[in-house]
C-alpha positions as CSV (number, residue, x, y, z in Angstrom):
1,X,106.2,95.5,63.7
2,X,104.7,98.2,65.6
3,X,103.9,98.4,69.2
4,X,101.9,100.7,70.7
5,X,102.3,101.7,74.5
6,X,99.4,103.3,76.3
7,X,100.1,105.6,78.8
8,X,97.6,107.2,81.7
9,X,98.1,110.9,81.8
10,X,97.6,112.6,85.1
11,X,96.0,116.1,85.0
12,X,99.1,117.8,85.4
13,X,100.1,116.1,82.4
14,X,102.8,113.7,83.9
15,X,102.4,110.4,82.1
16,X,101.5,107.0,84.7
17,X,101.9,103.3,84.0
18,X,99.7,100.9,86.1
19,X,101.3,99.9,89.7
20,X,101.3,95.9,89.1
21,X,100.4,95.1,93.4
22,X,100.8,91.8,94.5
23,X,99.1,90.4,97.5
24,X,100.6,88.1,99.3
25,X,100.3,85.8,102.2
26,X,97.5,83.7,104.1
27,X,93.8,83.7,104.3
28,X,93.3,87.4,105.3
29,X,94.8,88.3,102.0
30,X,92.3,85.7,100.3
31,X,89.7,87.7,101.9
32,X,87.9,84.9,104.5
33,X,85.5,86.3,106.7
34,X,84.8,89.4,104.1
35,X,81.7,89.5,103.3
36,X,82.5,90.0,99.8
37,X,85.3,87.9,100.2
38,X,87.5,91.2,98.7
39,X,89.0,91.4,102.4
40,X,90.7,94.5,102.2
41,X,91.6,95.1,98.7
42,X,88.8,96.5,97.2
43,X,88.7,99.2,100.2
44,X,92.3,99.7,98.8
45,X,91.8,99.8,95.5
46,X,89.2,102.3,95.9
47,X,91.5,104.9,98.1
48,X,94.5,104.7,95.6
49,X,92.0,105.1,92.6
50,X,90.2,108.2,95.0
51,X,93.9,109.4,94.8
52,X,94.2,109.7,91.4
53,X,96.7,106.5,91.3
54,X,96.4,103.0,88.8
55,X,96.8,99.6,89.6
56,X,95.9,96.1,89.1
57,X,96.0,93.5,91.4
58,X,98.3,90.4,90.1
59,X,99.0,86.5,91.3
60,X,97.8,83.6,90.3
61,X,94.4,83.2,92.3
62,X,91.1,85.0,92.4
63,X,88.3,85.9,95.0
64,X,85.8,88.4,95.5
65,X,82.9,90.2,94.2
66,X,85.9,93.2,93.1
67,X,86.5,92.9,89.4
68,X,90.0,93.4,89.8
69,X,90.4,90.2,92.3
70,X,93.9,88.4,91.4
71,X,96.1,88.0,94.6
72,X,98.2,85.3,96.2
73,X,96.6,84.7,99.6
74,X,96.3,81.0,100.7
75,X,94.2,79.5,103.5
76,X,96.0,77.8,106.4
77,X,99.5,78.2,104.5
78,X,102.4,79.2,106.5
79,X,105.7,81.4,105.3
80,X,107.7,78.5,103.9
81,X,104.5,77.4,102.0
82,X,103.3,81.1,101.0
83,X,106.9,81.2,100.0
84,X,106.7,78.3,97.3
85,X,103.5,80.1,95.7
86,X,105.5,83.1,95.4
87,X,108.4,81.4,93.5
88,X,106.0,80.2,91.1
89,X,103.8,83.2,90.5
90,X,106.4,86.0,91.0
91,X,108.8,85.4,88.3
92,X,106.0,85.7,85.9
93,X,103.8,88.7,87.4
94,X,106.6,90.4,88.2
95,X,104.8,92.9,90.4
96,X,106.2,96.3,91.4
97,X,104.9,96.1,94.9
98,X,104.5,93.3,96.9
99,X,102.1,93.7,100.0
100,X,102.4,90.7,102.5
101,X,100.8,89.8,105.5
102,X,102.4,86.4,106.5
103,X,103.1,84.4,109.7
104,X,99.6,83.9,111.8
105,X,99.3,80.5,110.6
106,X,102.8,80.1,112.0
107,X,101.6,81.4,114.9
108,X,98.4,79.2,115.5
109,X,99.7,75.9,114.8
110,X,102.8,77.1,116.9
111,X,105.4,75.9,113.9
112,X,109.4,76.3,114.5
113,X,108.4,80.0,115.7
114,X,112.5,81.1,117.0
115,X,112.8,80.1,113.3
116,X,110.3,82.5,111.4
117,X,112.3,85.5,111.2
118,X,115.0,83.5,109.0
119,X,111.9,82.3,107.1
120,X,110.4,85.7,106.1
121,X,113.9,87.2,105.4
122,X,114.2,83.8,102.7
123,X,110.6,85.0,101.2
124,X,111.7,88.7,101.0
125,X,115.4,88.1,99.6
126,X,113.4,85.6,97.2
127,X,110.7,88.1,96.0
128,X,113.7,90.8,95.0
129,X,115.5,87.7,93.5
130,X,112.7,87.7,91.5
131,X,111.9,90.6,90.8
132,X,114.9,92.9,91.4
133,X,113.1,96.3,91.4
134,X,109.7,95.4,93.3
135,X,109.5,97.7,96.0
136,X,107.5,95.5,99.3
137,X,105.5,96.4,102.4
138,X,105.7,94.2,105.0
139,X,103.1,94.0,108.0
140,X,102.9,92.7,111.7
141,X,99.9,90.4,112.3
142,X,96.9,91.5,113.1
143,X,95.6,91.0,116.9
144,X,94.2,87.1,117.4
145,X,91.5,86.4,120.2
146,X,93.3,83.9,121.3
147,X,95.8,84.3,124.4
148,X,98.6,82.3,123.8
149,X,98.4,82.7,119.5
150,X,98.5,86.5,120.4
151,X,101.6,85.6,122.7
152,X,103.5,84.3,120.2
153,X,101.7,87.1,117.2
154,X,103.6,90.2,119.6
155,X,106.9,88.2,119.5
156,X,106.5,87.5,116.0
157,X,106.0,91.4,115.3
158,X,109.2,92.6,117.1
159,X,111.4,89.9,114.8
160,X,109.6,91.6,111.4
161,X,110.5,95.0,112.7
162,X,114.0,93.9,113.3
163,X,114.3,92.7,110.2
164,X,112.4,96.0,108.2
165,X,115.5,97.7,109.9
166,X,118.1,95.7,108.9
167,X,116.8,95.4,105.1
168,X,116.3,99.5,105.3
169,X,119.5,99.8,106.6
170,X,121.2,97.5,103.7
171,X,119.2,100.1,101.0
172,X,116.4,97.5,100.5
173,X,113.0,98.8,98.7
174,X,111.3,98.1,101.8
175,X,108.5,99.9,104.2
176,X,106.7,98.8,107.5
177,X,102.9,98.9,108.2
178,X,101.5,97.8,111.8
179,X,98.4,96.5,111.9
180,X,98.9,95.7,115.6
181,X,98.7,99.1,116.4
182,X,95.7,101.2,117.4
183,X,94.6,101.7,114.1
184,X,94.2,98.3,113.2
185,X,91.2,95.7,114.0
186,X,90.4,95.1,117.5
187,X,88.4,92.8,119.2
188,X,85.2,93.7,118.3
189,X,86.8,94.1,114.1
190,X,87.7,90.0,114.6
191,X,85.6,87.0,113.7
192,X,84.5,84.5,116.6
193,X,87.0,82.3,115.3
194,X,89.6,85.0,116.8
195,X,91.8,84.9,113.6
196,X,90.1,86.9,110.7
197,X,88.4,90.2,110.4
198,X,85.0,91.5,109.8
199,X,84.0,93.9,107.1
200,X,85.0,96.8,109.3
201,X,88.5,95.2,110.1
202,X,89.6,94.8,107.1
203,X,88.4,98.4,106.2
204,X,90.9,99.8,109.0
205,X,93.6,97.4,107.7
206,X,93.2,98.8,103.9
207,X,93.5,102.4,105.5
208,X,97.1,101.0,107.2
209,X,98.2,99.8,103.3
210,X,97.0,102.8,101.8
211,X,99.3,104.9,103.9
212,X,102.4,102.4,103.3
213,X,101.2,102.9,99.9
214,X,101.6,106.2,99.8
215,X,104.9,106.3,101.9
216,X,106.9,104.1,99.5
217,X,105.5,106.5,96.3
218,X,107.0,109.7,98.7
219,X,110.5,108.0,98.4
220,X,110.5,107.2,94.7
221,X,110.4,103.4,95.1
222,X,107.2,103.0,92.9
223,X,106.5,104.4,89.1
């Protein structure tokens, strides 16, 4: 039997394979309040493929006008649930970089939040379980309108950089994006519902990914 392997040849004739990316985490990784519904991953996928770079989107759902449209993004889910998706979906996909934005729906129904650090470290020890050389970038949450979620959002973001440095420091395929910071949507880039962003926000949050993108390729932790 034969197989035939197709490879992508860059212009300086260095042979690529496809980046398999997997989105993961909540309804801003589904998309909601898009107005394609693509949320940020079609501005991605158009900067990386500006860039010269391949990729297809994997998991086991599907929204958005973008052709390439698979993710794992689930509306209202928290960590622990998002976390049950991936064990199904990762093992098969088997993505080489897994993108996750997780832990505002933690944060608005208030749930066991001294507890959410331990809960992302479970998903991310899971995910390399899985999939032992994915490479993942981890975000902060994004900025909510309201006062006492975005209390509990800033707390939330100092436990996931605490934990970025103790999973870099144990030689983890691992790299930090902040989409609290300046860069990322603001008031005026959220929905009236204070949680999800508009067609601009999600633009500056593909721009944050694209340069986690890039950083993890700069180290050798993607093909």
């Amino acid at each position: 039997m034969l197989i035939f392997c197709l490879l992508i040849v860059h212009s300086n004739n260095t042979p690529y394979r496809t980046i398999r990316v997997m989105p993961l985490g909540g309804s801003i990784t589904y998309g909601v309040g898009s107005s394609d519904k693509n949320g940020y991953r079609q501005y991605l996928q158009d900067m990386l493929t500006a860039n010269g770079h391949h990729v297809t989107m994997v998991g086991s759902r599907s929204s958005g006008s973008m052709r390439n449209n698979n993710h794992e993004g689930w509306r209202g889910f928290r960590i622990d649930q998002i976390e049950s998706k991936a064990r199904n979906s990762v093992p098969k996909l088997m993505p080489d970089l897994v993108m996750i934005n997780a832990g505002s729906n933690d944060c608005i129904q208030n749930f066991d939040i001294e507890h959410i650090g331990k809960r992302m470290d479970n998903m991310l020890e899971f995910v390399w379980s899985a999939s032992p050389d994915s490479t993942i970038i981890l975000s902060t949450l994004i900025l909510n309108l309201d006062t006492e979620v975005e209390s509990r959002i800033k707390w939330v973001n100092n436990q996931f950089q605490d934990i970025i440095l103790q999973k870099q420091s144990e030689g983890k395929r691992i790299a930090f994006v902040d989409m609290h910071s300046q860069g990322g949507p603001k008031n005026n880039d959220i929905l009236s519902d204070g949680t999800h962003p508009n067609d601009q926000g999600y633009y500056k949050m593909a721009r944050i990914w694209y340069g986690g993108v890039l950083d993890v390729m700069s180290k050798g932790f993607l093909p």
